[in-house]
Each structure stands twice: as C-alpha cells, then as structure tokens.
C-alpha positions in Angstrom: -4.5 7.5 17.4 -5.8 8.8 14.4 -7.9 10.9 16.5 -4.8 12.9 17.5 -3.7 13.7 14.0 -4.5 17.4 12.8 -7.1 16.2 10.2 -8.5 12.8 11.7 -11.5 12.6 8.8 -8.3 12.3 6.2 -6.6 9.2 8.5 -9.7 7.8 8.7 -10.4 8.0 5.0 -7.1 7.0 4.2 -7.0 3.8 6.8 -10.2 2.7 5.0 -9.1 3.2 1.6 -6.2 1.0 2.8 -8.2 -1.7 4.1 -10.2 -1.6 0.8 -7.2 -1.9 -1.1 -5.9 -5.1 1.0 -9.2 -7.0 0.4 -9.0 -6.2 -3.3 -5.1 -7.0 -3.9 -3.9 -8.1 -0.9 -1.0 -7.0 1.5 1.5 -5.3 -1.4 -1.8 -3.3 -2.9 -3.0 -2.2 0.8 0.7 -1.0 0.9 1.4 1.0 -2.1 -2.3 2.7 -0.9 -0.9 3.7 2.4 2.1 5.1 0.6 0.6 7.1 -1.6 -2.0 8.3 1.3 1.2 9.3 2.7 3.0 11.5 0.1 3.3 14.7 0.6 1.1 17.3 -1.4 2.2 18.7 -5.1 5.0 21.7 -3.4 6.0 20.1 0.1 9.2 18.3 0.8 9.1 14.8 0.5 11.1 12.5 2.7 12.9 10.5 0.9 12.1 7.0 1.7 8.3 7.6 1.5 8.6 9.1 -1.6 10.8 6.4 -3.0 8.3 3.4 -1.6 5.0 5.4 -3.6 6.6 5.4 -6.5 8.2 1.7 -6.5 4.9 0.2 -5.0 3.3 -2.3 -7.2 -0.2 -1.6 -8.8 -2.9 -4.2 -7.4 -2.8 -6.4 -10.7 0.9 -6.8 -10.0 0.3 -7.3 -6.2 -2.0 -10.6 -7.2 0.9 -11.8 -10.0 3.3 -11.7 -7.5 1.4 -13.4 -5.0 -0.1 -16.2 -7.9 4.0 -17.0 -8.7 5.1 -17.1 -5.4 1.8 -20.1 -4.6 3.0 -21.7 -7.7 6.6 -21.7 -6.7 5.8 -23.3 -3.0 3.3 -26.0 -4.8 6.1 -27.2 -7.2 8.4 -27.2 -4.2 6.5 -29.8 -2.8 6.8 -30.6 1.3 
C-alpha cells in the first residue's frame, strides 16, 4: 500500500521509524511516532483529530511509566 502513496520512500521511512519506536517504548511510543509522521507540514491545514492525538501523545519515557503502573496494578490485583 505504501507503494501507492505519492512519496512511498517517506511511508516507508515513516513505517520504520514507527516500528523503531514500538521496540524502544512500546505500543503508546510507536503511536505518538505515527502521529507525528502524520502531521501535516508547518502552513497546511491540519485535521483536527490528528493534530489533537500528536500533540496529546505521550513521549516514550512516559509510554514505559504507564505501562510499569499498569503491571504493578494487575500484580497487586492478584488472580
């Protein structure tokens, strides 16, 4: 698909730097990468929920906090 897109080297840069970002901080990081990838360039419109989602998304260190309280929370919880 990317492929199809009018410049396929910047999808394909941007899927990898999106696969990058997962393995480093997981599914919110991989995420806030593919939102910002997304954006639009300084002086185009931007849609309003894409916009909204790059500047809300959680930087990788966050990402991991997130992810280390939510383990902690189901290990306390017990079975």
């Amino acid at each position: 698909m990317v492929a199809l897109l009018p410049d396929p080297g910047a999808g394909r840069a941007l899927f990898a730097a999106v696969r990058e970002a997962f393995r480093r901080g997981g599914v919110a990081a991989a995420m806030a990468t593919m939102a910002t990838g997304l954006a639009p360039e300084e002086g185009e419109a931007a849609p309003g929920p894409q916009r909204a989602a790059a500047e809300e998304a959680p930087t990788p260190e966050q990402a991991a906090g997130a992810e280390r309280t939510a383990a902690t929370r189901e290990q306390a919880a017990g079975p």
